[in-house]
C-alpha positions in Angstrom: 102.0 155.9 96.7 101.1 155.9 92.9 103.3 154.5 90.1 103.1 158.0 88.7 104.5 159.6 92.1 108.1 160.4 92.6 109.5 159.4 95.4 111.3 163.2 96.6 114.2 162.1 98.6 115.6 160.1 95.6 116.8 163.7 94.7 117.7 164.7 97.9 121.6 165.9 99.5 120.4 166.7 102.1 121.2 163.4 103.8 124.4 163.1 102.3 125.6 167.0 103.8 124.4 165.4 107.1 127.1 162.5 106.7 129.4 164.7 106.2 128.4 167.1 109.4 127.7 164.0 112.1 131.4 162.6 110.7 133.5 165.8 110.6 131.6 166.6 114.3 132.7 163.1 115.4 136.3 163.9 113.4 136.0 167.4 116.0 135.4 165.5 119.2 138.2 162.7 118.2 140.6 165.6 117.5 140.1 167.3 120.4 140.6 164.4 123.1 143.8 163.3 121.2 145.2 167.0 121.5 144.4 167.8 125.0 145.3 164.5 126.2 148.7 165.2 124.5 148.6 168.5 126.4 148.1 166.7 129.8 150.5 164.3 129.1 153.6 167.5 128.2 151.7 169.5 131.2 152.5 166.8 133.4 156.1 166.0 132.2 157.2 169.5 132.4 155.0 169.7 136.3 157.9 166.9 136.9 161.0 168.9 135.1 160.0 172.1 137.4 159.5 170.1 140.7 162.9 168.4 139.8 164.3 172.1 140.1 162.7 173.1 143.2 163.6 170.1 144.5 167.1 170.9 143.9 166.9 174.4 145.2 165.4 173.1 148.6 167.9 170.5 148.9 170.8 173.4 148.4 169.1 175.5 151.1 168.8 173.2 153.8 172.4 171.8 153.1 173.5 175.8 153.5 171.1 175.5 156.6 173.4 172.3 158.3 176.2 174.4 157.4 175.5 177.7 159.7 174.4 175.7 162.4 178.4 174.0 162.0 179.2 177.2 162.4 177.2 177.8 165.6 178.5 174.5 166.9 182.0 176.0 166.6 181.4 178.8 168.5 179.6 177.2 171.4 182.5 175.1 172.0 185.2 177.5 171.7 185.6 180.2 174.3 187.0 182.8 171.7 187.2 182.4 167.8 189.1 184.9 166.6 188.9 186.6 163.1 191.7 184.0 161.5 190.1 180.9 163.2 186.8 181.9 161.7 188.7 182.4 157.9 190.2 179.2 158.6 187.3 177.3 159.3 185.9 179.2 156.1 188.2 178.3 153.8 188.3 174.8 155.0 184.5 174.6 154.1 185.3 175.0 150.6 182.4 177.3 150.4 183.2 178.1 146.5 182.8 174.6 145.2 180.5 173.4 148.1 178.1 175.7 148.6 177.9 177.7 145.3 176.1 181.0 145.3 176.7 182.2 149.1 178.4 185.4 148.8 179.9 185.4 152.5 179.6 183.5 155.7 179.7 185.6 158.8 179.8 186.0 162.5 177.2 188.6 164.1 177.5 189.7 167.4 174.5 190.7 169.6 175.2 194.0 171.7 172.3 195.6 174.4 172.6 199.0 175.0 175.3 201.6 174.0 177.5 201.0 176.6 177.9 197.4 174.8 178.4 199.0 171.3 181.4 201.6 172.6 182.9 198.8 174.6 182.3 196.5 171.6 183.7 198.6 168.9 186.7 199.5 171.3 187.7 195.9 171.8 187.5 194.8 167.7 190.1 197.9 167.0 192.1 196.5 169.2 192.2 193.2 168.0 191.1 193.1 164.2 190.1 196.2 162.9 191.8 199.7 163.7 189.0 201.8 162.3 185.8 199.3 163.3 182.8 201.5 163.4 179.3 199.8 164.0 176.7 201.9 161.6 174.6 203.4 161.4 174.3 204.7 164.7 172.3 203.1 167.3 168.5 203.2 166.4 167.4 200.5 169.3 168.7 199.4 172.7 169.6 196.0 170.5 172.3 195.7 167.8 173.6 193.2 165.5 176.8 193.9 163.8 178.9 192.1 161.4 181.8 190.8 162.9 183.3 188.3 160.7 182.4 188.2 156.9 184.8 185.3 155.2 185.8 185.4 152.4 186.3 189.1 152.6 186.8 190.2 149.2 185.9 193.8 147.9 182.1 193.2 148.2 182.7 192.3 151.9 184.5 194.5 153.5 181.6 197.0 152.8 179.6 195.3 155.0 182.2 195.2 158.3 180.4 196.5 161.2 177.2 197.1 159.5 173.9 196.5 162.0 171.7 194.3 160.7 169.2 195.2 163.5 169.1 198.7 162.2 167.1 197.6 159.0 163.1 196.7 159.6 163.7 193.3 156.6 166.8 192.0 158.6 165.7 193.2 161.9 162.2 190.8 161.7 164.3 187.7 160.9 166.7 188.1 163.7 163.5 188.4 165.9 162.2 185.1 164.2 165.5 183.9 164.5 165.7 184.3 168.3 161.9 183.7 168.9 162.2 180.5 167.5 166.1 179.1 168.2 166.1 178.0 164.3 167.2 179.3 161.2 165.7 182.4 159.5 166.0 184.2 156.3 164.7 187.6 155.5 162.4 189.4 153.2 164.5 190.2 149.7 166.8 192.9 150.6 169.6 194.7 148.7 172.8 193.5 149.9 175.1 196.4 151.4 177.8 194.4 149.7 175.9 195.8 146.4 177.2 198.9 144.5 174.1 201.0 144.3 175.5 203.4 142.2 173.8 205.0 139.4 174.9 203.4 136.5 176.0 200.1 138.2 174.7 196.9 136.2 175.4 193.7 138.8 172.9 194.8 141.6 170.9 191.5 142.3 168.5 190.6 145.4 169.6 189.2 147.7 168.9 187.4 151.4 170.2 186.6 154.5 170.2 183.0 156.4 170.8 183.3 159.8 171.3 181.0 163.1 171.5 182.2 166.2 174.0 181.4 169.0 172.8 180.9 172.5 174.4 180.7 175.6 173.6 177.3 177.2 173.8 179.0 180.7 171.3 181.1 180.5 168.9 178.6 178.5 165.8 179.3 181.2 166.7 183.1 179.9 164.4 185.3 178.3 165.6 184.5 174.5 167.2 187.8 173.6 169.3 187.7 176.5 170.5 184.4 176.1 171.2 184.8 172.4 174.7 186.0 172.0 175.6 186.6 168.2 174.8 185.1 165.0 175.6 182.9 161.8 174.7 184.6 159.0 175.1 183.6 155.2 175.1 185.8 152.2 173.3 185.2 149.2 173.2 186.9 146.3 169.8 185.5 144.6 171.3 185.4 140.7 174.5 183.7 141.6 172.3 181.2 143.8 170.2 180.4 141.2 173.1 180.2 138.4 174.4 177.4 140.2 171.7 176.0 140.3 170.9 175.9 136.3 174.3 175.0 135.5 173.8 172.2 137.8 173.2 168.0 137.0 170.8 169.0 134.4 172.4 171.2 131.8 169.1 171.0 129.7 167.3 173.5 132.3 168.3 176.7 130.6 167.7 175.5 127.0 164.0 174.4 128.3 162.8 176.5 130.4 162.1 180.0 132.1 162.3 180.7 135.0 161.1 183.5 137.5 161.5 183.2 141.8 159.3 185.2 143.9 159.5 186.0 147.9 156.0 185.9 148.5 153.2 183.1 148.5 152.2 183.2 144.7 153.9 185.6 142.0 154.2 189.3 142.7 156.2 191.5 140.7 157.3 193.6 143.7 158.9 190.5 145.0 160.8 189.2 142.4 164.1 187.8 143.5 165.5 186.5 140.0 164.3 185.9 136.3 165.7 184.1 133.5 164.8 186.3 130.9 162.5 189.6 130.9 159.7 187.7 129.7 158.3 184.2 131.2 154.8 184.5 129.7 154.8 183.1 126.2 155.3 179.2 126.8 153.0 176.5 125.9 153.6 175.1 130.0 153.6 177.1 133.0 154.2 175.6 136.4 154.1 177.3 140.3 155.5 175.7 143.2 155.8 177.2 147.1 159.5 176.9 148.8 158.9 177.2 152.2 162.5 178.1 153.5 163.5 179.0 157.0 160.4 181.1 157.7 160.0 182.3 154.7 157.4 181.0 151.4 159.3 181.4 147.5 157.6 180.8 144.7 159.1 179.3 141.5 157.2 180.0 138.3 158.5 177.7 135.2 157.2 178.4 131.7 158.3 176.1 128.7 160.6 177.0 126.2 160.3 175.9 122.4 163.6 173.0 122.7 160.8 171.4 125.3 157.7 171.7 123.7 159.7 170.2 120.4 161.5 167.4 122.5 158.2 166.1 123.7 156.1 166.8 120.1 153.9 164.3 119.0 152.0 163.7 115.5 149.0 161.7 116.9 146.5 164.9 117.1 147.3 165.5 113.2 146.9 162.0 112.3 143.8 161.7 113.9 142.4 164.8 112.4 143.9 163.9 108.8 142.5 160.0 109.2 138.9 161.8 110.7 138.7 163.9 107.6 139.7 161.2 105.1 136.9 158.3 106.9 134.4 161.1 106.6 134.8 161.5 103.2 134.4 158.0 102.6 130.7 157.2 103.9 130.0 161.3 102.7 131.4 159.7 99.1 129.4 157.0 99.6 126.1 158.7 100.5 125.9 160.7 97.6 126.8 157.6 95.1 123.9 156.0 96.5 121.9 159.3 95.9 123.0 159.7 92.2 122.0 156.0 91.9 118.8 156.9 93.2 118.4 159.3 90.8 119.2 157.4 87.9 117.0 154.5 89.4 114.1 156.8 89.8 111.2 154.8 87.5 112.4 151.7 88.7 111.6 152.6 92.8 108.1 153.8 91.3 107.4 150.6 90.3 108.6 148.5 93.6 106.0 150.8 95.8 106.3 148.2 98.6 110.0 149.0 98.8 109.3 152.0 98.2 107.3 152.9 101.2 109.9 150.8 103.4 112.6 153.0 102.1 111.0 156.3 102.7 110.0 155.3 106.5 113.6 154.7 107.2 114.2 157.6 105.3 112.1 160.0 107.7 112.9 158.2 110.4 116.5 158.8 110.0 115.8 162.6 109.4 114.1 162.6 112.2 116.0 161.4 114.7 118.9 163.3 113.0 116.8 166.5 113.6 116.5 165.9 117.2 119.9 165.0 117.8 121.4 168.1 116.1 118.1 170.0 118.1 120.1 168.4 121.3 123.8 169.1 120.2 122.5 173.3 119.7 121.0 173.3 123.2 124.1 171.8 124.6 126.1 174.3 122.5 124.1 177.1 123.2 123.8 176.6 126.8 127.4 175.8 127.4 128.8 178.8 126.0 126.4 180.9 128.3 127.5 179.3 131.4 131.3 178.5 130.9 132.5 180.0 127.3 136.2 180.1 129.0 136.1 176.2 128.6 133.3 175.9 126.2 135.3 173.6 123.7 136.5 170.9 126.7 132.7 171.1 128.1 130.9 170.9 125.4 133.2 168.4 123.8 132.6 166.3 127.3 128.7 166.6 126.9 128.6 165.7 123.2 130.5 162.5 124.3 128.4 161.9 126.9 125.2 162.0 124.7 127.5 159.8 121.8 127.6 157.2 124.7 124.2 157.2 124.9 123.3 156.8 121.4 126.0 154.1 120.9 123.9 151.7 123.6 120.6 153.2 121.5 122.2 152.1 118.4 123.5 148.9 119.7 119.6 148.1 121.3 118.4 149.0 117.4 116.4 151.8 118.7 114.5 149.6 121.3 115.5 150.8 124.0 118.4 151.2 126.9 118.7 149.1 129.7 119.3 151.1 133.1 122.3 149.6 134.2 124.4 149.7 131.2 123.4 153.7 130.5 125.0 154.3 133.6 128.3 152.1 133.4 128.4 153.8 130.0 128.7 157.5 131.3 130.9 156.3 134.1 133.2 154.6 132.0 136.3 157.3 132.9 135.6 156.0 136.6 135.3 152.0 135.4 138.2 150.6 137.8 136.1 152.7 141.0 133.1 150.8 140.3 132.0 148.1 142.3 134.7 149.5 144.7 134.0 153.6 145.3 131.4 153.6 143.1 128.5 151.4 144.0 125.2 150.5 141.1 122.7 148.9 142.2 118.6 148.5 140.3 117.0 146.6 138.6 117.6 146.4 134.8 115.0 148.3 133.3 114.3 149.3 129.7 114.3 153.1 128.8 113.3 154.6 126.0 115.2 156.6 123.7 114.2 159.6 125.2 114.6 159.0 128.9 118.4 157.6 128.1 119.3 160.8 127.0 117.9 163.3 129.9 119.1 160.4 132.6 122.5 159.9 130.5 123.7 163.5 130.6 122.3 163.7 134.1 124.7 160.9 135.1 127.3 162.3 133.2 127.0 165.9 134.9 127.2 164.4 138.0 130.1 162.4 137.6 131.9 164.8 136.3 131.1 167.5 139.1 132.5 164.2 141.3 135.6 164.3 139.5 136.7 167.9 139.6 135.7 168.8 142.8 133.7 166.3 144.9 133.9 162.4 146.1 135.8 161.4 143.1 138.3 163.9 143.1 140.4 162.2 146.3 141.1 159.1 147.0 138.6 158.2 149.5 135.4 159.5 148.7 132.3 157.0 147.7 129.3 157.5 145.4 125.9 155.3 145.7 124.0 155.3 142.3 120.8 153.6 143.2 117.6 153.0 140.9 114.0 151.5 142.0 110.9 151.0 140.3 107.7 151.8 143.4 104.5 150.4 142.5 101.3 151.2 144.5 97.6 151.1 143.8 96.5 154.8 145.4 99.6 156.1 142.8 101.2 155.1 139.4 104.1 152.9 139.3 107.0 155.3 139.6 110.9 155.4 138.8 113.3 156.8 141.5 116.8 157.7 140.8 119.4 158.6 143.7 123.0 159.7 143.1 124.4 160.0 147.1 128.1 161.5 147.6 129.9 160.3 150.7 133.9 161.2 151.9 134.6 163.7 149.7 136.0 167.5 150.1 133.5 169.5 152.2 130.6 170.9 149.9 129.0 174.6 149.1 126.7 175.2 147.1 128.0 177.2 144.1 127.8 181.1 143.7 125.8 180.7 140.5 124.2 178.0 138.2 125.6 176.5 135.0 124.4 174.3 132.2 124.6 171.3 134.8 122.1 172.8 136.9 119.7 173.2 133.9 120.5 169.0 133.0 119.9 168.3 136.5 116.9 170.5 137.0 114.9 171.8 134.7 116.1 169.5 131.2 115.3 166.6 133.5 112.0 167.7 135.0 110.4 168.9 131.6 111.9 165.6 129.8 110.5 163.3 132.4 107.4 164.9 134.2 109.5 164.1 136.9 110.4 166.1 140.5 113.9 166.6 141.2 116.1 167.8 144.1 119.5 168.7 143.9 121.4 169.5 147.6 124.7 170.4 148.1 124.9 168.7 151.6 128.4 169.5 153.4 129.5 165.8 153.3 128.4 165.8 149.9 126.1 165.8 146.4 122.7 164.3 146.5 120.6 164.3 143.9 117.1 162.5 143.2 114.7 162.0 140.5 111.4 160.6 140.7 109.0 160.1 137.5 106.1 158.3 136.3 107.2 154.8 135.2 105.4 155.3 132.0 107.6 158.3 131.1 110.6 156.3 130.6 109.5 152.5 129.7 106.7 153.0 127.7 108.5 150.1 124.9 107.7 147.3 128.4 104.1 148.7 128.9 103.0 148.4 124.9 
């Protein structure tokens, strides 16, 4: 360089917008962990307010459970209960303020054949009921019919002498109730207690409960013919679930929604109760299975605001706000320094030694600047063709991941990354597993910038594809991360890499291939010269890499 030359960066921003960029990024990233570790952390305490609930509900169930099977114990040691010993042992049960949300407790006898029914129906209008009809007519050889139904207010006394065998819902539990000797609830059903009428506003689903009674004679007996009536309880699903939110914890209404389904996951068709009309618009959702006497619920719970406020934090804010204001700072910074270099233009002409100095760290620092944005657009573009549903957490995860890596490359000055530190760095998330699940083991080799960054993300893809769904994401599964350098005179020295997955769930390979597969595969072989296989064994992930040694330690072999 001449005195008469002018050094062109002194007028240059463009360093100074790249500040700015690399911080606000790094602002980004910071931002983004805060908030969705402040969404994990309200995910999980509302996971615990839901189960609460269920909890709650199953506990009800199977105390209503104890309860029938009272009432089967009362029976089996009395040689006639009559209609006004079964009220009184109803109304000594307390069934109002002990067992909320049961609309009736019955008695159900179990007729064969229509001799039975005549016979059956003859005998209850001569003792209890003068006009005691069993309907509808007889459809089967079998019937059910109530007998009892305390307390028999207005609702119940529609449901005297109605066969519960006649309906296919009610029929298939009292099968599964005799089958299996144990208690059994049916399908959601509309209560005949219900007024159906057009126009009629308090129709809710509702269920039966029912226990069967046997007759400990005939216990070698096929089981219908040694099943003599039944216990049945009454529920009317909204009442049910009413006492249940005006329960211990009056805050359950105010913070949350909440829809209960009779099937295995949530199906309109088999909605049994719902808070409001709409359960959808809630920052939290949660679904748990019931299984209850035969049967699976499932309880959906979505947030409401009073919960979503009582458990808002500031701390993603702050960290944005305090991201934004640091970035300023160096970005400030950067372009006083070039406005001084400006102004201090025909001074740097004259220090040409400096000058030169200046300018090499200069390009250097655009260089490598260039490269790593070059990296963070690959990673960018190639995330949000494999997974654009989670693109922000992914590529938020990878960017990290190659931060890690050039925080050990900074650290080093640029001269390089020892092996076994890369990897502790981009299994830092796992650090308590390692030296117990996790085993390292290699020599400590240098690599260069370059090979830290292909074997970094490498690492990092693979551990987190051991988090979400292999060795690392139960509580017993092991990975060996293992590193050798093979020298031998008919080949060049070589680096081998193996990443081996033991204990985990059982593996299949996936359907299709996303960005991981291209850092694994083809980033890795075209960064390193080097042959890779990746095999999704059934007791788990193993991957290998093997490269020429001067690929990644050139800086030893100068």
């Amino acid at each position: 360089m001449t005195r008469d030359a002018k050094p062109r960066y002194l007028g240059d921003w463009r360093p100074v917008v790249l500040v700015l960029v690399i911080s606000l990024c790094v602002t980004f990233v910071a931002w983004w962990y805060e908030h969705k570790r402040v969404a994990d952390q309200g995910q999980l305490r509302f996971a615990q307010k839901s189960q609460e609930l269920t909890a709650d509900i199953m506990t009800t169930m199977q105390a209503y459970g104890q309860f029938l099977r009272a009432g089967v114990g009362l029976f089996q040691a009395s040689d006639l209960v009559t209609r006004d010993d079964w009220a009184s042992y109803v109304d000594g049960q307390s069934i109002r303020d002990n067992y909320p949300g049961i609309q009736g407790v019955g008695y159900n006898a179990v007729l064969r054949g229509a001799s039975a029914r005549a016979a059956f129906e003859t005998q209850r209008r001569a003792t209890d009921w003068p006009d005691y009809t069993i309907k509808p007519p007889a459809q089967a050889d079998v019937s059910v019919p109530v007998v009892y139904l305390e307390p028999l207010g207005p609702r119940n006394v529609r449901a005297i002498g109605f066969d519960i065998y006649s309906e296919a819902l009610r029929r298939a539990a009292v099968d599964r109730a005799i089958t299996t000797g144990t208690a059994s609830m049916t399908a959601k059903i509309t209560l005949v207690q219900e007024n159906t009428e057009a126009g009629a506003d308090d129709v809710q689903a509702g269920v039966l409960v029912m226990v069967p009674i046997t007759d400990d004679s005939l216990a070698d007996a096929d089981p219908m013919l040694a099943t003599t009536g039944m216990i049945v309880s009454v529920f009317r699903i909204g009442d049910l679930m009413d006492s249940q939110l005006d329960g211990a914890d009056s805050n359950r209404v105010a913070e949350m929604d909440i829809a209960l389904f009779d099937a295995p996951v949530p199906d309109p068709d088999a909605l049994l109760f719902q808070s409001v009309d709409d359960t959808g618009a809630g920052r939290f959702t949660h679904l748990q299975q019931l299984p209850l006497f035969g049967r699976v619920w499932t309880l959906r719970t979505v947030s409401k605001p009073a919960f979503e406020a009582a458990g808002y934090v500031r701390s993603p804010a702050i960290v944005a706000g305090s991201g934004i204001l640091v970035s300023l700072l160096p970005t400030a910074l950067a372009g006083g320094l070039a406005a001084r270099a400006r102004q201090s233009a025909a001074i740097a002409v004259a220090t040409v030694q400096t000058n030169d100095h200046i300018q090499m760290l200069m390009y250097e620092v655009n260089h490598r600047s260039k490269n790593l944005l070059a990296v963070v657009r690959a990673i960018a573009r190639q995330t949000a063709n494999h997974s654009p549903d989670t693109f922000v957490q992914d590529f938020s995860k990878r960017v990290e991941a190659l931060s890690a890596s050039h925080d050990i490359l900074v650290h080093n000055k640029w001269r390089g990354v020892p092996m076994p530190e890369l990897v502790r760095s981009q299994l830092s998330h796992f650090g308590e597993l390692i030296g117990d699940r996790i085993k390292l083991e290699g020599p400590a080799i240098q690599l260069t910038p370059a090979a830290a960054q292909n074997i970094g993300m490498a690492i990092h893809e693979l551990a987190t594809n051991a988090g979400k769904y292999g060795a690392l994401s139960t509580g017993t599964g092991t990975v060996d991360v293992t590193w050798s350098v093979i020298r031998s005179e008919a080949r060049e020295s070589r680096l081998q890499i193996s990443w081996v997955e033991q204990g985990g769930p059982p593996v299949a390979p996936p359907s299709s291939k996303g960005f991981g597969s291209v850092v694994l595969g083809a980033m890795a072989r075209q960064g390193l010269s080097a042959e890779v296989d990746l095999t999704f064994a059934p007791d788990g992930v193993r991957w290998s890499l093997d490269c020429p040694l001067t690929m990644i330690h050139e800086l030893s072999e100068s």
